[in-house]
C-alpha positions in Angstrom: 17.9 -19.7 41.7 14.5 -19.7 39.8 12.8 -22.8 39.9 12.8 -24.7 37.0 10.1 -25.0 34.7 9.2 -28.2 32.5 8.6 -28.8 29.0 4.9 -29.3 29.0 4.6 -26.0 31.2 6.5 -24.1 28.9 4.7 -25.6 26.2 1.5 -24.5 27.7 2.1 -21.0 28.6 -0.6 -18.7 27.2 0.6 -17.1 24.0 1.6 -13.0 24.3 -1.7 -10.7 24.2 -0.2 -9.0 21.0 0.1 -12.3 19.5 -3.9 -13.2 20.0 -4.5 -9.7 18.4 -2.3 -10.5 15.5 -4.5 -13.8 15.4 -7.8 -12.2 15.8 -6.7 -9.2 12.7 -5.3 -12.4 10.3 -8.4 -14.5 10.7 -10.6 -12.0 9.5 -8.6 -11.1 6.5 -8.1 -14.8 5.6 -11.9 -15.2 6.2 -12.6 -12.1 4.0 -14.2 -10.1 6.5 -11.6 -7.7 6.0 -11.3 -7.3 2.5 -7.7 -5.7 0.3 -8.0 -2.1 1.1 -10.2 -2.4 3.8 -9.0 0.3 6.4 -9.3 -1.8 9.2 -10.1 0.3 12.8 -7.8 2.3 15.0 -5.5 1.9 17.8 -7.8 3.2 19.9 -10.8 1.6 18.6 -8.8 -1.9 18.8 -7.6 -0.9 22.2 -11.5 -0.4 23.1 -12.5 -3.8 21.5 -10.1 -6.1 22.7 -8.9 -4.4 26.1 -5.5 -4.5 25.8 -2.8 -1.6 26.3 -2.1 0.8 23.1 1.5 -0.4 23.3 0.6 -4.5 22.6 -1.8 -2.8 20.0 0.8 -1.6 18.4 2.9 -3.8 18.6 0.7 -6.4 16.5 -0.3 -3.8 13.6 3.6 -3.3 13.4 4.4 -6.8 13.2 1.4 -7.8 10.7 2.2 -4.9 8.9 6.2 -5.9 9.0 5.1 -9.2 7.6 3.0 -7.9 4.7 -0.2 -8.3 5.7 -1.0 -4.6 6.5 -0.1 -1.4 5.0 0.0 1.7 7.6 -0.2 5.1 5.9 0.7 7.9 8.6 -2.0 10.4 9.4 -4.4 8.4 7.4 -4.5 4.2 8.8 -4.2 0.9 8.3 -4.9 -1.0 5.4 -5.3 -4.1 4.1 -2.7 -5.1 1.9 -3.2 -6.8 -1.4 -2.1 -10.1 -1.3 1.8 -10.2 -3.2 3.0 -13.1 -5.4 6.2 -14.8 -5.1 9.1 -15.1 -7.0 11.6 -16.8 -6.7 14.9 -15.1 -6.2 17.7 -18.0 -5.9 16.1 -20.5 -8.2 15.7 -19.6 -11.6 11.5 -20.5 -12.5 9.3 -19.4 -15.5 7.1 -17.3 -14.1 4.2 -19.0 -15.7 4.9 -22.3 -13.7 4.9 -19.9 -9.9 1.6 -18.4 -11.3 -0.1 -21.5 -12.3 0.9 -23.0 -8.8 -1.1 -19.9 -7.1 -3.5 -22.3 -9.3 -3.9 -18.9 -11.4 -3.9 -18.3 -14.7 -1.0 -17.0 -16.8 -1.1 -15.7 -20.1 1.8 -13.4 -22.1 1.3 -10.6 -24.2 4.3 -10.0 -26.9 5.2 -6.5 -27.9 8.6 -6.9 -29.4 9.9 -10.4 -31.0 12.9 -8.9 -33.4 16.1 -9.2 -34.6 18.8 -6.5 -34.4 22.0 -5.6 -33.8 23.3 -5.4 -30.1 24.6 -2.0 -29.0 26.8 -1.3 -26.4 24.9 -2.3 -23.6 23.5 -5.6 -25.1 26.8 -6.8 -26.2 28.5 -6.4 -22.5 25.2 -8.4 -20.9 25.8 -10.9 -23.8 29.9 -10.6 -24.3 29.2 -10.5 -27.9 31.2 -7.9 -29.7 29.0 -4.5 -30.6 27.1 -5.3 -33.5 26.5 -9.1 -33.3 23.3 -10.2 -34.9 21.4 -11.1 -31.9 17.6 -11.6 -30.6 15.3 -8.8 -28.6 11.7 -9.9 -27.1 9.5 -7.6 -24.8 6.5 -9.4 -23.1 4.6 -8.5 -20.3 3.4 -11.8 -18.2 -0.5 -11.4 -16.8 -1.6 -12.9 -13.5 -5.4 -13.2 -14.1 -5.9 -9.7 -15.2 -3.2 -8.2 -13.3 -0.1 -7.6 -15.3 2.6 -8.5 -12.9 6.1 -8.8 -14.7 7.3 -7.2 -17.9 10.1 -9.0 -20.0 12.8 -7.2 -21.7 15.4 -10.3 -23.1 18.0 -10.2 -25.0 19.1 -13.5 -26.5 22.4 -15.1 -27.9 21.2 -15.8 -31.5 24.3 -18.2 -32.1 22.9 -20.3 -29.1 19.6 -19.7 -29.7 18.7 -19.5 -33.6 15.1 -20.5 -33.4 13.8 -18.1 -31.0 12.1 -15.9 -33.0 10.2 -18.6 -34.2 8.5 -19.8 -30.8 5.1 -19.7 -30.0 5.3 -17.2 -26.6 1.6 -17.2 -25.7 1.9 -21.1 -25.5 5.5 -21.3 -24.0 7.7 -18.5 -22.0 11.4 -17.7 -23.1 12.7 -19.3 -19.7 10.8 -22.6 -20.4 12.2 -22.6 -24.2 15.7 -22.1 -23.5 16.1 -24.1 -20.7 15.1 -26.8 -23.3 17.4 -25.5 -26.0 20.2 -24.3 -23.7 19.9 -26.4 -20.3 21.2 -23.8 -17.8 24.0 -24.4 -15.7 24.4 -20.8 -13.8 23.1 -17.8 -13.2 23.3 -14.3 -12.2 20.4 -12.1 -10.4 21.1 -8.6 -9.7 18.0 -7.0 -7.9 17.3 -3.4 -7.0 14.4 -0.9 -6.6 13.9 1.3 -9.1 11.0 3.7 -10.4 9.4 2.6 -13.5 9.4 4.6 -17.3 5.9 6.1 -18.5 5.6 3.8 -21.0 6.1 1.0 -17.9 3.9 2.6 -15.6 1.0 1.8 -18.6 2.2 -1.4 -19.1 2.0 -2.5 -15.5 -1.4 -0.5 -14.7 0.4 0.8 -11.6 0.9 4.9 -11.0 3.8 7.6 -11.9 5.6 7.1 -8.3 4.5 3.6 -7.3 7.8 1.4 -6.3 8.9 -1.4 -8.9 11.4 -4.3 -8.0 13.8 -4.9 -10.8 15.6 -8.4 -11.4 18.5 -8.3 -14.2 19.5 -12.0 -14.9 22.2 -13.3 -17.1 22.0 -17.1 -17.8 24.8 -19.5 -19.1 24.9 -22.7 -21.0 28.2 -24.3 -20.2 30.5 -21.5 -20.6 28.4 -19.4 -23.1 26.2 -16.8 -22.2 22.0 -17.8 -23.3 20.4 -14.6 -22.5 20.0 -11.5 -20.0 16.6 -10.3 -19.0 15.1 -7.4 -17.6 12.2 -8.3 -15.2 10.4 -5.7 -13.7 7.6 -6.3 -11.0 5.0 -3.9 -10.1 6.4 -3.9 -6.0 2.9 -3.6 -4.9 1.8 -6.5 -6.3 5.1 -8.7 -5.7 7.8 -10.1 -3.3 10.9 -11.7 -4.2 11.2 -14.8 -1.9 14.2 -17.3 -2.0 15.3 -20.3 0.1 18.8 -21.3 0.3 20.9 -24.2 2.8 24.6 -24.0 3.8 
């Protein structure tokens, strides 16, 4: 039998050498030396500078780059990544409220406040039959500068009859109907998807780049308030959630 080791040993072993190379690469992008972008050097210039093997190299630019903080482009390098937002995915927020906690600033641009007639599509989301008077908004929700999210909602008018009447660029949908129509449940659907043209402009982001879509339908009691279509640039954003059992 091995002999056994105590707590405070254990405790004290010295950490993996990959793991003081993650350390050493994350402290100098959270000091700024390494800057969004940056290409930072190679394997073999990082196997020169910290003397380790090629393999633990790897092994920490893998794991950084696993955990978002690193972008490795084949044939070309490593990157900094641009730091991502966070959404959340189980709980149901305004996105204004998760960008004002990054202590950024949030404002909304409205391209569409209307009311029509719900086709086919919009009355399934809804369960309203074809036809039904109902409520349409587009936005597109700025972090800072960077447009991060854009809106597409559809809204029960019978629930909701003031909603064209809202101020957007001082309150969001989400944070108006939950006042109106306090939610009790809700539905997230999320998939990756490749934005429109038109989107593409909207969000500032390039023909092919990757886009993370969130379709949510939310109830009042038993009625159904709204269903939105929330795209995120995926460069720029990460759904995160946090459940218990």
């Amino acid at each position: 039998m091995f002999p056994s080791r105590s707590r405070s040993a254990t405790a004290s072993a010295p950490a993996p050498f990959y793991e003081k190379v993650k350390q050493a690469i994350s402290e100098k992008i959270a000091s700024g030396i390494w800057q969004p972008h940056d290409r930072i050097p190679s394997e073999a210039e990082l196997v020169a500078q910290y003397g380790f093997s090629r393999m633990t190299i790897n092994r920490a630019l893998r794991e950084l780059t696993d955990e978002g903080l690193l972008v490795r482009l084949q044939g070309v390098g490593t990157f900094v990544a641009e730091p991502k937002g966070q959404s959340a995915l189980f709980e149901i927020r305004s996105i204004a409220d998760e960008i004002v906690a990054r202590q950024h600033q949030h404002r909304c641009e409205v391209l569409t406040l209307e009311s029509t007639q719900a086709t086919a599509l919009q009355a399934a989301a809804l369960n309203v039959k074809e036809g039904t008077p109902i409520f349409h908004s587009i936005m597109v929700h700025y972090e800072d500068a960077l447009p991060v999210q854009i809106e597409d909602r559809c809204v029960n008018a019978e629930v909701v009859p003031e909603y064209l009447s809202q101020d957007y660029h001082q309150t969001t949908p989400h944070a108006y109907l939950s006042l109106i129509a306090p939610l009790t449940e809700g539905e997230h659907i999320v998939e990756a998807v490749r934005a429109t043209a038109e989107e593409c402009a909207l969000l500032n982001i390039k023909e092919h780049d990757p886009c993370l879509l969130i379709r949510r339908t939310t109830w009042s009691a038993t009625q159904i308030v709204s269903h939105a279509r929330l795209l995120f640039p995926g460069s720029r954003y990460r759904l995160q959630g946090h459940f218990m059992s």
